[in-house]
C-alpha positions in Angstrom: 1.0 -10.5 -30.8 -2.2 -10.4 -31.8 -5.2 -9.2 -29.0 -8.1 -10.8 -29.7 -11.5 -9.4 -29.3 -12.5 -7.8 -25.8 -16.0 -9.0 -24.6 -18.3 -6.8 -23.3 -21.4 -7.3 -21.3 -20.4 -8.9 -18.0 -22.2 -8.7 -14.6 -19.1 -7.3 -13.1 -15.9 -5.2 -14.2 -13.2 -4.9 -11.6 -10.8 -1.9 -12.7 -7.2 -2.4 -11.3 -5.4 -5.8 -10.9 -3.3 -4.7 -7.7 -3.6 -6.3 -4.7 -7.5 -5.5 -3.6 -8.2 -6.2 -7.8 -7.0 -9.5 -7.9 -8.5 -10.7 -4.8 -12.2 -9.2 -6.1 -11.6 -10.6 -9.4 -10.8 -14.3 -7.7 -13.9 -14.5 -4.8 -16.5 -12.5 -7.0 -15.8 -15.5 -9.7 -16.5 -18.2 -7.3 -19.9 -18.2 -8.6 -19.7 -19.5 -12.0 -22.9 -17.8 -12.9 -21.5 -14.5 -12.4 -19.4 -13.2 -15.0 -16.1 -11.1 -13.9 -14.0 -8.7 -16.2 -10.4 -7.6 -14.5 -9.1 -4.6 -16.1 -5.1 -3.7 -15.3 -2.9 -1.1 -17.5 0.1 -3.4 -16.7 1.1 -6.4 -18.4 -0.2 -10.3 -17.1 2.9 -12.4 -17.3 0.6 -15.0 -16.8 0.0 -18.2 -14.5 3.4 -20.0 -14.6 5.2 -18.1 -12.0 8.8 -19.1 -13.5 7.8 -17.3 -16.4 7.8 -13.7 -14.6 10.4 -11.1 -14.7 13.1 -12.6 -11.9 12.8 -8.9 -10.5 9.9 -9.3 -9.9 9.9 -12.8 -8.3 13.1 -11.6 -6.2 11.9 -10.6 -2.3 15.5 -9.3 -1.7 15.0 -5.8 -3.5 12.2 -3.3 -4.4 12.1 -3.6 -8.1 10.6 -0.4 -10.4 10.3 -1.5 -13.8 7.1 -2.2 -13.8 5.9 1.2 -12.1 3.1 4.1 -13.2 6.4 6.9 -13.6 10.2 6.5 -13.8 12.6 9.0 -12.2 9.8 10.7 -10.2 9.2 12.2 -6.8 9.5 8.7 -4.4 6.3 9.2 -3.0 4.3 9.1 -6.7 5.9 5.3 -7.6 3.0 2.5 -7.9 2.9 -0.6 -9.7 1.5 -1.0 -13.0 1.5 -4.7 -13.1 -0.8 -7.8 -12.4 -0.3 -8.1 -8.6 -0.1 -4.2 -7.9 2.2 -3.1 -5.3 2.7 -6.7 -3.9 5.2 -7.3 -6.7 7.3 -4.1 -6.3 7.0 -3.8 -2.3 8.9 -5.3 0.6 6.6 -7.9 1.1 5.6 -7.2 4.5 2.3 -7.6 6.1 1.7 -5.9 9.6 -1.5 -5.4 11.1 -2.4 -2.0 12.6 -4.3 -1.7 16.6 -7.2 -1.8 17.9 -7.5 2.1 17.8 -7.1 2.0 14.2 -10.1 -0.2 13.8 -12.3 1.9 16.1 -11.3 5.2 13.9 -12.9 2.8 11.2 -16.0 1.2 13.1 -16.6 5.3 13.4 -16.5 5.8 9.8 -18.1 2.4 9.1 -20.2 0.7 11.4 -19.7 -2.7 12.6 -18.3 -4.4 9.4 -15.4 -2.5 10.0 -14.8 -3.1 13.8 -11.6 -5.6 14.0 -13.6 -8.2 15.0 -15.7 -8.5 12.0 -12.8 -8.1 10.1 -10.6 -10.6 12.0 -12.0 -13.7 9.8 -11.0 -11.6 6.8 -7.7 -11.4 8.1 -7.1 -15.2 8.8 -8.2 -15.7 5.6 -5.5 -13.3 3.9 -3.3 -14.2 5.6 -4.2 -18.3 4.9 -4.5 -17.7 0.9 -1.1 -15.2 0.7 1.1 -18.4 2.9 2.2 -15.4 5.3 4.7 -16.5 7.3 7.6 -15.4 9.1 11.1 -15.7 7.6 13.1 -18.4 8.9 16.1 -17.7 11.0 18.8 -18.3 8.2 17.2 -15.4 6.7 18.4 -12.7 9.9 21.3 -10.8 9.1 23.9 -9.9 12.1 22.3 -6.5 12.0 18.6 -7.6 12.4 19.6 -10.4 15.0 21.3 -7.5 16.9 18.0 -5.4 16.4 16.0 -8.2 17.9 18.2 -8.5 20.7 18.8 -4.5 21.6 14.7 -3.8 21.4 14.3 -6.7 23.8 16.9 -5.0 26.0 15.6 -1.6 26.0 12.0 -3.3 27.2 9.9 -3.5 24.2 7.8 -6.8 24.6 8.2 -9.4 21.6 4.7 -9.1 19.9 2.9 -10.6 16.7 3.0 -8.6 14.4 0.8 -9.7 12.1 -2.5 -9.0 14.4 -3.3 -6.5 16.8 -2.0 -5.9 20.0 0.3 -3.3 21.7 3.4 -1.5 21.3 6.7 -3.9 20.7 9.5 -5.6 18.7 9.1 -8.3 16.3 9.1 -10.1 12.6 6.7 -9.5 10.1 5.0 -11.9 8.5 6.7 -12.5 4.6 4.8 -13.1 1.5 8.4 -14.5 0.3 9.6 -18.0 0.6 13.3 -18.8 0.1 13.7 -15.3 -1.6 10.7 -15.7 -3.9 8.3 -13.0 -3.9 4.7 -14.7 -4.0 2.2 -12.1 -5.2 -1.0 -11.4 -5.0 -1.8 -12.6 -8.9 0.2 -15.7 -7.8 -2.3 -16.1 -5.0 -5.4 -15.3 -5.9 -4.9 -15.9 -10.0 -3.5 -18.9 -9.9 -4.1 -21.6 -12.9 -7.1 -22.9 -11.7 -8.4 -19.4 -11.1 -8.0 -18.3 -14.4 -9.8 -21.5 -16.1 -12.6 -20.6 -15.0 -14.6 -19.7 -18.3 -16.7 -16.7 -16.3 -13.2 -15.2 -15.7 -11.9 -12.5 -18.7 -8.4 -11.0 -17.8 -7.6 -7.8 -19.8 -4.1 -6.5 -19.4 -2.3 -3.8 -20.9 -5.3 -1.9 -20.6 -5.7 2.0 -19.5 -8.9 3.1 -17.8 -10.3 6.4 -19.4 -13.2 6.9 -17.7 -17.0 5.7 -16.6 -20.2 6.0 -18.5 -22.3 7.8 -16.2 -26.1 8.0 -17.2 -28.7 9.5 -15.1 -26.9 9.2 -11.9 -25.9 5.2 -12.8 -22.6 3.7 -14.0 -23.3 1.6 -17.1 -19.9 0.6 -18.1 -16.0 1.7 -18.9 -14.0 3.3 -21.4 -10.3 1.6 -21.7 -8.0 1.8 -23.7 -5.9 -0.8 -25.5 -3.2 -0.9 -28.0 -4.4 3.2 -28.8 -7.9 2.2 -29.6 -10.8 3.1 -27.4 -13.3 0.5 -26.4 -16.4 0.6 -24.0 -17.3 -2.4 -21.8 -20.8 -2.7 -20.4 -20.7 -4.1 -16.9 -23.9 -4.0 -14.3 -21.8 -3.1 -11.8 -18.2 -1.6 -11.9 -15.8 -2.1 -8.8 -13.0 0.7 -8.8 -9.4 -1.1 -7.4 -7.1 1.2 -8.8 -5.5 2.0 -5.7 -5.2 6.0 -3.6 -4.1 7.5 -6.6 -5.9 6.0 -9.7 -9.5 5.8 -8.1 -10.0 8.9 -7.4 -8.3 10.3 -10.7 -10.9 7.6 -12.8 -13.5 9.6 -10.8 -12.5 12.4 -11.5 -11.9 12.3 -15.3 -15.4 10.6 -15.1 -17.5 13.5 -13.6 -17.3 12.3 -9.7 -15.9 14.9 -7.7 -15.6 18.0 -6.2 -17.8 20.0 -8.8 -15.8 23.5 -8.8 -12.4 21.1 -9.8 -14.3 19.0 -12.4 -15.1 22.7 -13.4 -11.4 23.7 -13.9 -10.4 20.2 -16.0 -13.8 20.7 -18.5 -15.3 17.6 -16.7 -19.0 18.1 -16.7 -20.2 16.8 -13.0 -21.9 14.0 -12.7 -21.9 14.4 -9.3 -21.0 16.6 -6.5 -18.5 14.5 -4.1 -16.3 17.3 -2.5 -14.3 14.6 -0.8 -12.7 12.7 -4.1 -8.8 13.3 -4.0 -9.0 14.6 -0.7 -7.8 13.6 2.8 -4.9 11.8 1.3 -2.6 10.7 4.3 0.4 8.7 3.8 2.9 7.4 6.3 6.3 9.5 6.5 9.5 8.7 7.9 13.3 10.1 8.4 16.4 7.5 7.9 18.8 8.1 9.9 22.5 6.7 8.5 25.5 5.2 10.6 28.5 3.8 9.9 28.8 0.2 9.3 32.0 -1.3 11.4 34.5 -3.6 8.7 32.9 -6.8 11.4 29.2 -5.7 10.1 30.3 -5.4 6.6 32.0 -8.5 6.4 29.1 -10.1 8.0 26.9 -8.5 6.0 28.8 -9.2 2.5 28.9 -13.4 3.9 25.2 -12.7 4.1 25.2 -11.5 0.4 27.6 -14.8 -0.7 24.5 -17.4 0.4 22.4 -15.5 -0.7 20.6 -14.8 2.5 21.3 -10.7 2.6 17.8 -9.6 3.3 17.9 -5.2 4.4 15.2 -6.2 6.9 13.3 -8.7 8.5 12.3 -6.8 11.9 11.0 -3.6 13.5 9.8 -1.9 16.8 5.9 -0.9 17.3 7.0 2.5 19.4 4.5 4.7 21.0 5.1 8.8 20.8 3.4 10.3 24.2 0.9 11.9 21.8 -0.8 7.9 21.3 -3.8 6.7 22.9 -2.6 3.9 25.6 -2.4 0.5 24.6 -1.6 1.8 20.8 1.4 2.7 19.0 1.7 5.5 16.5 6.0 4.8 15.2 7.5 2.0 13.6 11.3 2.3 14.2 13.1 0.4 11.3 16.7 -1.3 11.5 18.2 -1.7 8.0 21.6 -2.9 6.9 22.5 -4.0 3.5 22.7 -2.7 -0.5 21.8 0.9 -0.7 17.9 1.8 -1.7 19.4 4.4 -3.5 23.0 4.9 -5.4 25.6 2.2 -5.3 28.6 1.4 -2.5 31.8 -0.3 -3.4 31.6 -4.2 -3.5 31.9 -5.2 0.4 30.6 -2.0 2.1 26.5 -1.7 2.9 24.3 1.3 3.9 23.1 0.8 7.6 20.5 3.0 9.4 17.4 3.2 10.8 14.1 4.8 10.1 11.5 6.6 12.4 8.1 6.2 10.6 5.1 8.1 11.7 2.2 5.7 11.3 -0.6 8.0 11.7 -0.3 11.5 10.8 -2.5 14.1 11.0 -1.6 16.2 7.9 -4.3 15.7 5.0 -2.9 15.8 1.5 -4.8 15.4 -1.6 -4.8 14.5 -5.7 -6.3 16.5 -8.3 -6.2 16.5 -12.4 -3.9 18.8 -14.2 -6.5 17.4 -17.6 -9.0 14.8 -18.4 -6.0 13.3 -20.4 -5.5 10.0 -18.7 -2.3 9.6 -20.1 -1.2 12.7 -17.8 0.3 11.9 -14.5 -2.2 13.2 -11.5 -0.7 15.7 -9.1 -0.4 14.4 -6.0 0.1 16.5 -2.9 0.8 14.2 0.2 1.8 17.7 2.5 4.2 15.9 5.1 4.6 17.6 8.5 2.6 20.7 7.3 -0.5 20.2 9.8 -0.8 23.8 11.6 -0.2 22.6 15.0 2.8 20.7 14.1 1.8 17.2 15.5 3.3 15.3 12.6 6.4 16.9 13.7 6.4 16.2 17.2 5.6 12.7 16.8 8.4 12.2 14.3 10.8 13.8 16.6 9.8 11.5 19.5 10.6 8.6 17.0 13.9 9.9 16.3 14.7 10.3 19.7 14.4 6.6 20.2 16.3 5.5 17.4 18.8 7.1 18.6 18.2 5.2 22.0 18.1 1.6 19.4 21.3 2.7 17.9 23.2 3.9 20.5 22.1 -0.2 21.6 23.8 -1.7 18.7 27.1 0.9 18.6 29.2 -2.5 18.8 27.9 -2.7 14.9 27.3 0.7 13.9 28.6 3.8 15.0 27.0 7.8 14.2 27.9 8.8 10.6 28.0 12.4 12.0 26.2 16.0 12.3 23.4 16.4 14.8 21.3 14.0 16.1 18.4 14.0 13.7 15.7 14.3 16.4 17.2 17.9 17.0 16.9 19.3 13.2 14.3 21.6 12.7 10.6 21.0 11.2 12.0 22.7 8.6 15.4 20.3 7.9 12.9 17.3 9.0 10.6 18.3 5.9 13.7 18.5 3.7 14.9 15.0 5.2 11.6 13.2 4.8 10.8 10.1 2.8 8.0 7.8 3.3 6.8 4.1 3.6 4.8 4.1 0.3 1.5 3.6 2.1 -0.8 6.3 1.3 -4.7 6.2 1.7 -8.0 8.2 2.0 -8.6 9.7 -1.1 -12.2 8.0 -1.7 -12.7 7.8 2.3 -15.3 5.8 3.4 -18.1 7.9 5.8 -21.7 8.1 6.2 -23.7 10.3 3.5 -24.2 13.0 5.3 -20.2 13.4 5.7 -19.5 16.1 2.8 -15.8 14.2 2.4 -16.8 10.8 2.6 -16.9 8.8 -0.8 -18.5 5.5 -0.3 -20.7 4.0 3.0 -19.7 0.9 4.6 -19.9 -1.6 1.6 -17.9 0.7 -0.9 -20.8 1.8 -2.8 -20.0 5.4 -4.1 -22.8 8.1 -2.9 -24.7 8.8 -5.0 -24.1 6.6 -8.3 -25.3 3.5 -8.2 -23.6 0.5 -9.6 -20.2 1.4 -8.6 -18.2 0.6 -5.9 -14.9 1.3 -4.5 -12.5 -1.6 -2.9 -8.9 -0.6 -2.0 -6.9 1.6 -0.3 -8.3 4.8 -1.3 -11.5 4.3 1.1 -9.6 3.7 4.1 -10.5 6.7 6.4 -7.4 7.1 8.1 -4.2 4.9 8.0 -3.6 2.4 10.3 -0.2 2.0 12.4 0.9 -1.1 10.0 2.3 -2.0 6.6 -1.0 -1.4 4.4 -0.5 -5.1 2.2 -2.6 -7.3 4.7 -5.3 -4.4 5.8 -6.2 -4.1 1.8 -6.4 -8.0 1.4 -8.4 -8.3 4.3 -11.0 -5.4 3.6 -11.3 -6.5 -0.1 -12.2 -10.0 1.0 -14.7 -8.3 3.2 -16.4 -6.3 0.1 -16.0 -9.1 -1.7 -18.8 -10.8 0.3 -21.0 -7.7 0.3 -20.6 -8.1 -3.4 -21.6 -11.4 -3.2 -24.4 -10.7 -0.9 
């Protein structure tokens, strides 16, 4: 196929069609008078939704084709595709608590307080069509989970806005099975006929042109050539892990590591690839009885089988009252990982730890942007051993949960997980594939804070930051719907 020529010269380049790309690149061309460039190293299948990978269109299973790195560490896989992670992911969306939002307002101001961001929500929430999943859609297991958590006295709650600690659905970007996207929401036809709109796919971000403290514009490349766009204002969205390594490879960073890759600093920002904070969690397997398997494989016959569709808000006694800090996960169905003879599933269920206290970070092994980053995200290492604790409080009520649905599931054997050491909990460990923080948002005079309270990066003007990298700390939630919401936000401060 044959590319045809990439325009330069437009008021505003958007790097990154994930989720927070995609809505940026949709309300910032509203105004037909502002011209919008969106940038994403993954291919556009384009507006007709049948036309997609079925994959990718499939809400039943977490599809990695279209991902940065095959056969890596689980923790490093991120889309590369229109849409971002909202294509690959479970499509949940879960909203974190009021706590969460004051850890923000701290970090932020007001804009960031969850009741200047509610509207932002509703409106996510409206233009995604989240909804919860129909009844039809609950396996045996997750009606049993339903019905244990009410028994053991969690409190149904909604879990799509904030509130306190309980049991409930989440709300589905998924209808009938089919995965709707963020680039089927926000990119829909009429979106992309708009003639101030340029989508370029397939197209790697090198780096920024930085001159005299200003961005002027981006060097991509596509199809092996190099080619710079001019843009009067460039708006990173290449999520926690490609932000800060465009930074980086562009001179904004911690000056000593720009040092070390033979990046000459454009400027000192100590806190670029730092405070990297991801949410991780411990499965913990049982045995499936033959009644759940052959419930389950009827399930798999209607084509109904869904792994989850509910989970428990669960407070460690290390959270702040009226918070929660776990989300206990019942799962039942095809394995993530390796294959089961046909009628046997995998059943289990996860302790997540939704807000750790153990910083990680990214760094450059080159300027080579074909080079993957690395990417430290130090589970359970924080010196007092918190991040352990609180795990181990989650795994002690799992074990309460499951001992609740033993008429299903029974122990697969060896020691209760929430006696292992930190040491077999580290080796154990997986996570929720939510990380954050590595462009944290902050006042100026915080030497680790990236950008203020509108994204704008400190100290370069004309560049901006909007996804999950600026997120000071991660909030108790599935991360989906908090990125939609704060990108419509900076959205209108673009707009402004």
């Amino acid at each position: 196929m044959t590319r045809s020529p990439i325009q330069s010269g437009h008021d505003v380049v958007v790097l990154g069609g994930g989720v927070a790309g995609c809505v940026l690149a949709a309300r910032l061309s509203e105004d037909p008078g502002r011209s919008v460039c969106l940038v994403e190293a993954g291919p556009d299948y384009g507006p007709v939704q049948e036309e997609w990978p079925r994959k990718l269109r499939d809400a039943r299973a977490l599809p990695r084709d279209d991902v940065w790195e095959r056969h890596t560490a689980f923790y490093r896989i991120r889309a590369r595709v229109l849409g971002g992670s909202s294509c690959i992911n479970g499509a949940w969306n879960t909203w974190g608590s009021f706590a969460d939002h004051a850890e923000w307002t701290r970090a932020g101001g007001e804009p960031w307080s969850a009741r200047a961001l509610e509207p932002y929500r509703r409106r996510a929430v409206e233009r995604m069509d989240l909804r919860t999943g129909p009844d039809e859609e609950l396996s045996a297991w997750a009606s049993a989970a339903l019905a244990a958590a009410g028994e053991l006295g969690y409190p149904e709650v909604d879990m799509g806005s904030p509130g306190a600690p309980g049991y409930g659905r989440p709300l589905l970007n998924a209808v009938d099975g089919r995965r709707f996207n963020a680039a089927f929401a926000y990119l829909d036809a009429a979106t992309r006929s708009r003639p101030n709109l340029t989508i370029v796919d397939r197209a790697l971000v090198d780096r920024l042109v930085v001159r005299d403290g200003r961005v002027r514009g981006v060097q991509i490349v596509v199809d092996g050539e190099r080619t710079t766009l001019a843009a009067d204002t460039c708006v990173l969205a290449c999520g926690t892990y490609g932000s800060p390594a465009v930074l980086l490879r562009s001179g904004i960073g911690p000056a000593a590591h720009l040092k070390e890759i033979g990046v000459r600093c454009e400027a000192d920002l100590p806190g670029v690839g730092a405070n990297l904070s991801d949410q991780p969690g411990v499965f913990v397997p049982l045995s499936p009885t033959p009644q759940l398997n052959a419930a389950l494989a009827a399930k798999e016959a209607d084509g109904q089988l869904y792994v989850s569709r509910m989970l428990v808000r669960a407070a460690s006694e290390y959270c702040p009252d009226g918070a929660w800090d776990l989300h206990l996960l019942p799962t039942a169905g095809p394995p993530l990982f390796g294959k089961l003879p046909p009628g046997q599933y995998e059943a289990g269920i996860s302790a997540f730890l939704m807000k750790p206290v153990s910083g990680g970070h990214l760094r450059l092994r080159s300027a080579d942007p074909l080079e993957p980053p690395e990417i430290d995200p130090a589970f359970l290492t924080d010196p007092g051993g918190r991040d352990a604790a609180v795990l181990r409080s989650g795994l002690r009520k799992v074990a309460e949960l499951a001992a609740a649905l033993r008429p299903l599931a029974a122990p697969a054997g060896g020691p209760p997980a929430h006696t292992l050491s930190d040491a077999d909990l580290r080796s154990r460990v997986g996570t929720y594939w939510h990380p954050v923080g590595t462009c944290a948002l902050g006042p100026a005079n915080d030497p680790q804070a990236v950008v203020d309270a509108r994204g704008a990066v400190h100290g370069v003007a004309d560049l901006r930051i909007a996804d999950a990298s600026i997120l000071p700390t991660v909030p108790a939630a599935n991360t989906q719907l908090p990125v939609l919401a704060v990108a419509e936000m900076l959205a209108d401060t673009l707009r402004a």
